[in-house]
Structures are given as C-alpha cells and as structure tokens.
N, C-alpha and C positions, 0 to 999 in steps of 0.2 A: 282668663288664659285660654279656656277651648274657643270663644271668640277669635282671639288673635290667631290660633294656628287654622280656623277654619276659612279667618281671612288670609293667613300666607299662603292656604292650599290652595287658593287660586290662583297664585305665581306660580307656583310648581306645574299645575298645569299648564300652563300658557309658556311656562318659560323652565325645561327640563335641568337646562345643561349650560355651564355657564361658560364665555370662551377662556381660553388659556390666558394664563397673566402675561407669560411672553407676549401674546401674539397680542394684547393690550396696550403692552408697554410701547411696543414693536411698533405701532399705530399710534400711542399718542401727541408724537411728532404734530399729526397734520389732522385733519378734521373728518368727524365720522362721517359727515352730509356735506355737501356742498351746494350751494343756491344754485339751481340750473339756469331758472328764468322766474319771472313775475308769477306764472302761475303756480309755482309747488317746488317741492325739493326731490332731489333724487339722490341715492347713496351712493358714499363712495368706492373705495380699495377694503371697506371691510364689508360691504355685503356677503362674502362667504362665510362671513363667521357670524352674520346677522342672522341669515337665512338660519344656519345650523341651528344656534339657537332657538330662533321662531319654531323650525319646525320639529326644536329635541332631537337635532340628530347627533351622532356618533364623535362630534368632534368636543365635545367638553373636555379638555384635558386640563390636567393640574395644572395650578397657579406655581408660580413662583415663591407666594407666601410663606410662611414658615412657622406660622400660631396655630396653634392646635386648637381644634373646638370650646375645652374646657379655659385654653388664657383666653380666646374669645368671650368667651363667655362671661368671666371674671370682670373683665378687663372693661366690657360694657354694661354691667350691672353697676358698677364703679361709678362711670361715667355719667349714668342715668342717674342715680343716685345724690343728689346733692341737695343743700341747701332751701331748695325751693320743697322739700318732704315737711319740713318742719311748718310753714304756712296752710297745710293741709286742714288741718282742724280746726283753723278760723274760717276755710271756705265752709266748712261742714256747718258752724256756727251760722252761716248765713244765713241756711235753709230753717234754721229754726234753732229751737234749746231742747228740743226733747226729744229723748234718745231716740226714738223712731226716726228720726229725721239720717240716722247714721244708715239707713237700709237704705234708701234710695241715692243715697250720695257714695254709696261704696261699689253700686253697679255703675254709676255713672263715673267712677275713678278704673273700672273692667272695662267701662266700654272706650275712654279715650285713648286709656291705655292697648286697647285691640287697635282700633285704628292706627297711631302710634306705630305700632309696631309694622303693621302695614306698611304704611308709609318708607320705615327707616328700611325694608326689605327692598320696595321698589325702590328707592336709592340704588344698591348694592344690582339689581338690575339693569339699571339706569348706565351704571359704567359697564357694564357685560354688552349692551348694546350700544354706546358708544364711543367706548374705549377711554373712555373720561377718567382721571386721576384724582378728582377734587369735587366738590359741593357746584363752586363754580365752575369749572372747567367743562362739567356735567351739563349746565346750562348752557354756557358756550358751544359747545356741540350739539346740542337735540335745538333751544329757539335761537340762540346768535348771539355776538362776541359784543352787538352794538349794546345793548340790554343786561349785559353781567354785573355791569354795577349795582343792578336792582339787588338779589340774593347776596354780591359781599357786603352792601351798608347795611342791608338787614340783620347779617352775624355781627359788624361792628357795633351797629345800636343795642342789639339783645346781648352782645357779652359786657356793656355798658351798665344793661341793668343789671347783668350778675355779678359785678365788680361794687356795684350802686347795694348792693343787697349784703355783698359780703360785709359791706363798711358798715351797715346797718346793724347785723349780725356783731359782729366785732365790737361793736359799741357797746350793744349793752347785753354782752354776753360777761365783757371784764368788767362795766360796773357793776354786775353780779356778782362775780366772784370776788370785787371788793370789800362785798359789804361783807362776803361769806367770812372772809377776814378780820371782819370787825373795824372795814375801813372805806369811808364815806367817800367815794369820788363818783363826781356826776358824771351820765353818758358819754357829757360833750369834754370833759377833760380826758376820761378814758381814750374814747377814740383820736382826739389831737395829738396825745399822745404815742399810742400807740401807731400811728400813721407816720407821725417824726420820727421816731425810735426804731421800729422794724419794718412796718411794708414800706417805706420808702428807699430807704440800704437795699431790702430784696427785690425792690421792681428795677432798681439801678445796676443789676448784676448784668454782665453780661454773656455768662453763660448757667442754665439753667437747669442744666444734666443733673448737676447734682441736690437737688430738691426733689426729683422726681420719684425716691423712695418714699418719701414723706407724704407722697399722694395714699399711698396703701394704708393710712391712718385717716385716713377719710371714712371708707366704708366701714374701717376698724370702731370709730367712732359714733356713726349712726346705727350701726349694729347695737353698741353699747346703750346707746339713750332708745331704742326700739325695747331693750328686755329694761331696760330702770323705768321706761314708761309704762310697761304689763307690768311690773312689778308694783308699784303705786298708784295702778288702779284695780289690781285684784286684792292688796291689803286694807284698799279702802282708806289710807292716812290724809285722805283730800276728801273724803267724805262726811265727816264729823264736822260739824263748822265752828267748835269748840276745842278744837286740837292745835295741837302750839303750831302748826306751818300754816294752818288755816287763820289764825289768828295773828300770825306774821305779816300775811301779804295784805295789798290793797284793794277795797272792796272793787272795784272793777276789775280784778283778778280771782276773785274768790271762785268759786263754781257755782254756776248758774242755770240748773238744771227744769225743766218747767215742762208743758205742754204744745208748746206754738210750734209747728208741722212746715215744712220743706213749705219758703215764703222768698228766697233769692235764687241767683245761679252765679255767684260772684265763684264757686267752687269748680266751674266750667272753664275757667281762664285761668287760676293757678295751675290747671293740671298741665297744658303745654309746656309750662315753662317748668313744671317737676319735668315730665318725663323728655325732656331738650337734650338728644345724643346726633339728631340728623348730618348736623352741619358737619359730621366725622363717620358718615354713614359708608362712603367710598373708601376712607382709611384702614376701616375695620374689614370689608369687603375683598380691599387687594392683601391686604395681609394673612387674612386664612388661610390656610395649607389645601390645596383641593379645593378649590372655592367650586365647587357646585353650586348651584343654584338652591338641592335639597340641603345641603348639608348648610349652608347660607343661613335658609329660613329657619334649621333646627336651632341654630346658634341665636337666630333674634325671635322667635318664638320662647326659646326657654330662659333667654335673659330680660326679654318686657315679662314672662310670666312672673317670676322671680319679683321685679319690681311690681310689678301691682299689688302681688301680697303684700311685700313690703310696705308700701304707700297705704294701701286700707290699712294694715294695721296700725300704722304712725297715725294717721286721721282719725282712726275712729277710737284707738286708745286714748288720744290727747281731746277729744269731743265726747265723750263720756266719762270723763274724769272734771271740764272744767264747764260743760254746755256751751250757752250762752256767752259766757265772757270770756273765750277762747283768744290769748292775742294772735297778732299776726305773724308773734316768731313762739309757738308754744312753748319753748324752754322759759319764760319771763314769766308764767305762770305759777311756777314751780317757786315754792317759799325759797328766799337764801340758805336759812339754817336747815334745807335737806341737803342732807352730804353726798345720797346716791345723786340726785340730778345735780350737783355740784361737778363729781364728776365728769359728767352728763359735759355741763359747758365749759371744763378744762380738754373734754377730749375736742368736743365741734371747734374749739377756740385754735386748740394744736390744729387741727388739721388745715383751718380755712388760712390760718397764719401763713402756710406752707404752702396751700394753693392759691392764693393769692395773687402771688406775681406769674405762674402757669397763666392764670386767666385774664390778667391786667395786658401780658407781654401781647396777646393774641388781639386785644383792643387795641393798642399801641401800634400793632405792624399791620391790620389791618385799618386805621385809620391813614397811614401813610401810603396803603397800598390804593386809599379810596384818594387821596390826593395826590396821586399820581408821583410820588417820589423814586426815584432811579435808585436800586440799591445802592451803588459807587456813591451816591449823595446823603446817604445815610450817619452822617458823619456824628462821632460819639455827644461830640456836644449840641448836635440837633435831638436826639433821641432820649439826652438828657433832660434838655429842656420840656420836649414834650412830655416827656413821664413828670416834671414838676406840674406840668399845667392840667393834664388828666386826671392826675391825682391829687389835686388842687380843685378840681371842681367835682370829682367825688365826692371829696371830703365834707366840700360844705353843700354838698345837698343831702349828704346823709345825717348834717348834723340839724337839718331844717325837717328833712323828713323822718317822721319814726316808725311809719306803720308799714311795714314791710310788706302784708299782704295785698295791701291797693298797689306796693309796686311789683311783687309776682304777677298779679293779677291786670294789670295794665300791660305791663312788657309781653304778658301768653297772652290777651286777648288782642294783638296787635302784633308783633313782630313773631310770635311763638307761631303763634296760626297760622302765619306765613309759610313759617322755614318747614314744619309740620306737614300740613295740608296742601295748604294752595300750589307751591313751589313743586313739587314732585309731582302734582299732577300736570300741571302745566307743562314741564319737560318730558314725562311721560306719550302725552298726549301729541308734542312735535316730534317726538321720537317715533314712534308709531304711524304717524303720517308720512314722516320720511321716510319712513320703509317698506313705503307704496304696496305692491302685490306681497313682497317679502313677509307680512305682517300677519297672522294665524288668525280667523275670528277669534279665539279666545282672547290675544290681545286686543284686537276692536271693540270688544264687550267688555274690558276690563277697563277699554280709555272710560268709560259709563261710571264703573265705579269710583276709578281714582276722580274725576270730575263731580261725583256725588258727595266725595268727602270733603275735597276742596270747598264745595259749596257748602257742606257741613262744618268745615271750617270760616267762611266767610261770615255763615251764621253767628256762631260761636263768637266772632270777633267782634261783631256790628252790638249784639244782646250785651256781650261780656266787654267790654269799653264802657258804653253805657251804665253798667251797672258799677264800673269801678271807679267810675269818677262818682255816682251818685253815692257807694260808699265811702269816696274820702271826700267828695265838694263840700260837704257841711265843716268839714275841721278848715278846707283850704278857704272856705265862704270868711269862718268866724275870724278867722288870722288874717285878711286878705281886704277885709272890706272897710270902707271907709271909715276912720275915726277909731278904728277898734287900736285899745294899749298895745298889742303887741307889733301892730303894725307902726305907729308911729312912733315909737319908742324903742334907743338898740337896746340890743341884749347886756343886762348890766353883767358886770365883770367882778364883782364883789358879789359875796354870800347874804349879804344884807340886801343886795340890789335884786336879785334873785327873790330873795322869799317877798318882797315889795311885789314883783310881776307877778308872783301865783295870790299874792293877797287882793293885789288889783284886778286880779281876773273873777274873785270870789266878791267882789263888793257889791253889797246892793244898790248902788248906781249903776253897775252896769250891765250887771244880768239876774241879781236874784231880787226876791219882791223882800221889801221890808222883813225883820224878825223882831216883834216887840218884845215876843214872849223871852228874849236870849239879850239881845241890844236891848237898854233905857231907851223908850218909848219916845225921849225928847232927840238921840243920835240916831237914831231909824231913820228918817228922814234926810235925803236927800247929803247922804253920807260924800263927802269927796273920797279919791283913794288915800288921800295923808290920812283922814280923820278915821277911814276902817284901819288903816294900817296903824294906828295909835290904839286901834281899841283893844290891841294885843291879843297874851296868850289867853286871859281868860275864857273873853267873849267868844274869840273864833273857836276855840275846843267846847265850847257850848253848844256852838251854832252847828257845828259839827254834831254833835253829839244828843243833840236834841232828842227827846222823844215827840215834839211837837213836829217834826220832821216825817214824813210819810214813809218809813222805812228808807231802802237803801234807793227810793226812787224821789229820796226828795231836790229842790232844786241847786242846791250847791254840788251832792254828788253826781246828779245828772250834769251837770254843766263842767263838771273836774272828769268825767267818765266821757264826757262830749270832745273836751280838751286833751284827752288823754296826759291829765295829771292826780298822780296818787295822793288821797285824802294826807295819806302819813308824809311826803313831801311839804302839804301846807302846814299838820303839822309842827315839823320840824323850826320850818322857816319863821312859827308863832314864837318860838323859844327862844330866839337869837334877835327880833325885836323888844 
C-alpha cells in the first residue's frame, strides 16, 4: 500500500488539479488533439484547461459528479474484488509448497498491486487531459479514432474470460454443494443445467437495473469465505491428515505442505486479472464529487490498498492451509461435509448467479460494438440469438476446461497486461506529446515511468503466457495427442460409460507399468481397456490402495492428479461395474 500512494504521489505532482466535469462534458463533443500535419499533433479548444492542469493552476473546479469519496471507494473495492481472488493460492503453489514460498509471493501481490493502482489513477488523468468519457474514447483522443478497436476487443476478449471463469466457478461450485446434500451430480450436469435454468432467462432479460442490488452480495460473499478461510486455518481442521474432512477429499486435494522454495511465476499473471477495475477507470473518475486530482488518487490509493490486503490474505491463507495441491479455484479444496466453507460456496454461488448476466450483457454489446452493428439494428431477435451462441460456446469450453487458474493466468498474462500496463501508458505518452510546450517536466519524466511499467508489463506477459501454457500443455498434450481415449472417443452419456473412461485412463496399457503384485501375474500383461475394466472393484481398490505403491507419488495417482481426476471418482465408478 505505501508502494502504491508513493507511486500516485507522483501524479499529484505532475498533475494538481483536475479540470471541471462541466467543462469535460462541455468538450467531449469534439476532440482533445487534432492531427495538424505529418509531423506531430498540436491541441485543440481545450489547451486552457490543459495548460491549467499541467501547470496546477487555480482552475480545478468541481465536477459535476455526485459520489462521495467513501461510495467510491466501496464501489471500487467491489469491483476489484472478484472471482479471480480465489485462483490466488494456486499461483502461490507455483512457487513451491513450503510455506516460505508465501513471503515472496505476497510482496509480489504489494507490488503489482502498487503499480495497478498507478495505472487505474492515470486513467482518471487521462480524461482530465483529454476530456475522454470512456476507456475507449480515452484512446481516441490522446493516439486516434483509426486504432480504437485495439483496447475495445481487448475488454471483449478479457470479459470473455470472466464469463469463461464464472461458468467454471459455477460448475463446480453446485457439484459441491451437491454432494454437501448427499446428492451425486457431476460438474458437467450441474453446470448444463444450471446454464438452461438460470443464466440463460438472466442473460435474456432485457433490462438489468434490477439485479444490480444483488451485486452488493458479492463482496458480502468474499468477505464471508476471507474469515471461514482464517477460520480453518488457525483451528488447524485441515491439518490433521486423520480428521474426517481430510479423509473426505481426494488425495490431490489434501494438503501438501513440504520444502521446495519460489520455483514458478505463474502467480505473476493471475494477479492482472484479480486486480482488473481499468476498463471503468474514467466512470469512477467523472462520477466523484470534486474530482481533484488529490482527492482522485486518495480514493484509488486507499481502495488498491484495501485490496491487496484482501488478496494476500486470500492467498496466503488458502496456500498455507493446502501447500502444494492448491486448486485453481481454492474453494474445491475444502471437504463437502465442512459446513462453514459450504457456506463459503452458497454465498460465491449467489452472488456470481446474479453477476453474471452484468458481465455477459458487457461481452454481448461489446461484441456487437466490435462488429460494427448500428444500434436501430439491434433488433431483439438478433441479440437473442447472439446471447444463445455466446453462451453456447462458454458453456462448452468450461465443460472441456476445469482448471481455472491456467485460465486467469492466461487472460492476465495477455489481455490483463494489456488493459493494465501497456494501454495507459501508451495513451499517456500521446497525450503528453500532444501537449507540446504545454506539458510540465514532471510529466515528461513520468511518460519514463508509465513506459517502464508498460515494458514491466510486456515482461510479465511474454514470461507469464509461457509459463501458463507450460502449466496446463501437459493436461492439453495428454487429452489432445494422437491415439490418446479421450481424444478419440465421445464423452459417454451413461454412468457406466463414464467410469469405463476414467478406468481406461488408469489401465496399464496405457499409462501405468504392470502391477503383479495387485493384478494375477497372467492379466498384467498387455491388458486391453475391456479386460481392466472387467477386473473390477476388487483389483482396482487394490491397486489403489497398494502399499507396493510409493506413497501418494505412485503411478496411477500421479497420472489421475496429472488428469486432474479424483482417486474417489475411480472409485465410485469400480462399484457400478
């Protein structure tokens, strides 16, 4: 947090006084710069309130706005606050399993979070100097109108993955609380279902006012699983490996707590897309009351503060409770039969239900805005249609994909990094040049910095891409490559067809080495999938269960913990053969 206000205190000086919201509005007609000639730009009808600016003079008058510091304030911790908090603790996991590993991952969640906030400040700058109303509009005005499509497909694709993420979330957040019921329904019927039944009615609506109370159970919500998570790691009921929640879940969920020291930076690229408020950085900006400049950075100074807290402690609570086998949504961690984090996933369940179509409708209209659609064309039964087909291919890549964090971590090492970094320095930096003499050294010295984070974002994206596909290529290699069952083979539709593919994934033809000591000596050999899947529940609860098995590193659980499928999944599936 002192990071982040010592980075906005260099806006404040550079930049005192913000202009008048009137005199913004009054000006967003027409353009802040206009192209003089080939060689450079020169300002237009707002250079006096450029200048004023630049040089902190007397003319800062109140905005037009009407939000008071404190609903600012609220209102953007909110918004910071989502969905991508929960992936935190498997970035942590990256770096290693031993709790040391949380010290170095929790300055590097301070320090993107400093910049971050940096960033969403110069935003709110950004329309003070050129009269801009929008993320886009922003850009339109500092580098040109020809180019705007870059930053709006960028919000379309990244609220793509947050839509991509809720569906994942959603899945198997209710076949959680299925089972908590004592009722067996798999991810992929939970989520079909619940896509037919409710987000699809709610993405169909076509007014949306009235959900927007239902957002305030959002932060109501991660608030709640923030204290049930310090709750169940200072009782220690996850530490026992002998205790009924621990002895509920599946071994690659257990805790996995060791020695091996900060070894990835996959935790570098979830953090963008947690702390993702930019694309609404102007909204917040013209709507303040008095929008100063100081008064500005105190409101996003002390709401990134707020959230960084929040964010280490979600990460390093949830990474010291499970280590090493941190999922990529930490609630799936947490046994069924605990009742506190039961709660836990009826609250994040309400809320994302209710945000849902807020986040979808924003995909939907900025998708049409990127295909050039004429509001008047907008007609109900195109808008229909499109929402069957967006939500239609959400649905089935969340029911292909499950590991949530390769896709936080993909979307912020790539479009996050973008709207973050790169994007506001860029605008910055034509903003500032077109303000030719008008422009203070402090801001000349500042294009330095915003151009250093950009490039610190560049970084971030080139390292963190890389490493996110390296941490999911191996699941997408196994599923993906020639001959492998699951690729050549659909998905069976029967409970019996089901447990055949997880038995087929476990047979020793196709990935584990023989087991004499478990399997008769004469069926060890060159098993087909009929003949493992005939050798029923005995053998595989053996083979399972082995002590001839190298602990929980031997090759069927590494290969089900590979596949990201639960030992108690196969199983099940051994019973009903």
């Amino acid at each position: 947090m002192k990071l982040s206000l010592l980075l906005l205190a260099v806006s404040v000086s550079a930049v005192p006084r913000a202009p008048s919201h009137s005199s913004v509005v009054q000006q967003a007609t027409k353009p802040a710069f206009v192209k003089k000639n080939s060689q450079g730009w020169t300002s237009s009808s707002l250079t006096a309130d450029v200048q004023g600016v630049s040089r902190g003079g007397d003319n800062g008058r109140p905005g037009d706005g009407t939000a008071t510091m404190s609903n600012e304030m609220f209102n953007l911790v909110k918004g910071v606050l989502g969905v991508g908090v929960l992936s935190l603790p498997a970035g942590i996991a990256a770096f290693g399993n031993a709790r040391s590993a949380a010290i170095p991952a929790a300055a590097l969640i301070a320090s993107i979070g400093a910049i971050a906030a940096y960033n969403f400040s110069l935003l709110g700058r950004l329309c003070a100097i050129t009269g801009a109303t929008s993320y886009k509009s922003a850009w339109e005005l500092s580098v040109g109108e020809s180019t705007a499509w870059i930053p709006g497909s960028s919000c379309v694709i990244k609220t793509f993955f947050a839509i991509l993420a809720y569906s994942m979330v959603l899945g198997d957040t209710f076949s959680a609380l299925f089972r908590t019921f004592g009722l067996s329904v798999s991810r992929e019927k939970a989520l079909i279902g619940l896509t037919a039944t409710v987000l699809l009615p709610l993405c169909m609506l076509k007014d949306l006012a009235s959900l927007a109370p239902f957002s305030l159970a959002g932060i109501a919500g991660m608030l709640y699983t923030a204290v049930a998570m310090a709750i169940r790691f200072f009782d220690k009921s996850y530490a026992n490996p002998e205790s009924a929640f621990v002895l509920d879940m599946a071994e690659n969920l257990k805790p996995a707590l060791g020695d091996k020291g900060a070894s990835a930076v996959l935790i570098v690229d979830l953090h963008p897309s947690a702390y993702m408020a930019h694309f609404n950085a102007p909204k917040f900006y013209l709507e303040l009351q008095d929008n100063t400049i100081e008064r500005w950075n105190t409101v996003v100074g002390t709401s990134y503060g707020i959230s960084i807290l929040f964010f280490i402690g979600i990460a390093v609570m949830g990474f010291s409770t499970f280590g090493g086998n941190c999922n990529g949504f930490i609630l799936n961690n947490y046994s069924t039969k605990d009742a506190l984090m039961g709660f836990s996933r009826v609250a994040v369940a309400f809320a994302l239900v209710f945000t849902y179509p807020l986040a979808f409708v924003g995909c939907r209209d900025g998708l049409l805005e990127m295909m050039q659609v004429p509001k008047e064309e907008r007609t109900d039964a195109k808008i229909n249609n499109l929402t069957f087909v967006i939500l239609g291919v959400v649905t089935a890549v969340a029911l292909k994909v499950t590991d949530l964090s390769f896709i936080m971590a993909f979307g912020g090492a790539t479009l996050g990094n973008a709207l973050i970094y790169v994007y506001p320095a860029i605008m910055f930096r034509s903003a500032v040049k077109s303000m030719g003499d008008a422009a203070t050294r402090a801001q000349k010295m500042e294009v330095h910095l915003a151009m250093l984070f950009a490039a610190i974002g560049i970084g971030f994206g080139v390292v963190g891409t890389k490493q996110a596909f390296s941490y999911g290529s191996a699941k997408a290699k196994t599923l993906f490559r020639k001959g492998h069952p699951l690729r050549d083979r659909r998905p069976a539709a029967s409970t019996q067809g089901r447990c055949r593919k997880y038995l087929q994934i476990a047979s020793p033809k196709t990935l584990c080495p023989p087991a004499s000591s478990v399997v008769p000596h004469s069926q060890s050999h060159h098993l087909s999938c009929n003949d493992w899947a005939k050798v029923g529940k005995k053998y595989l609860q053996e083979y399972i269960e082995s002590p001839h098995l190298p602990g929980a590193d031997g090759p069927l659980v590494r290969r089900m913990r590979f596949m990201n499928i639960r030992e108690r999944e196969v199983c099940v599936c051994s019973k009903l053969l």
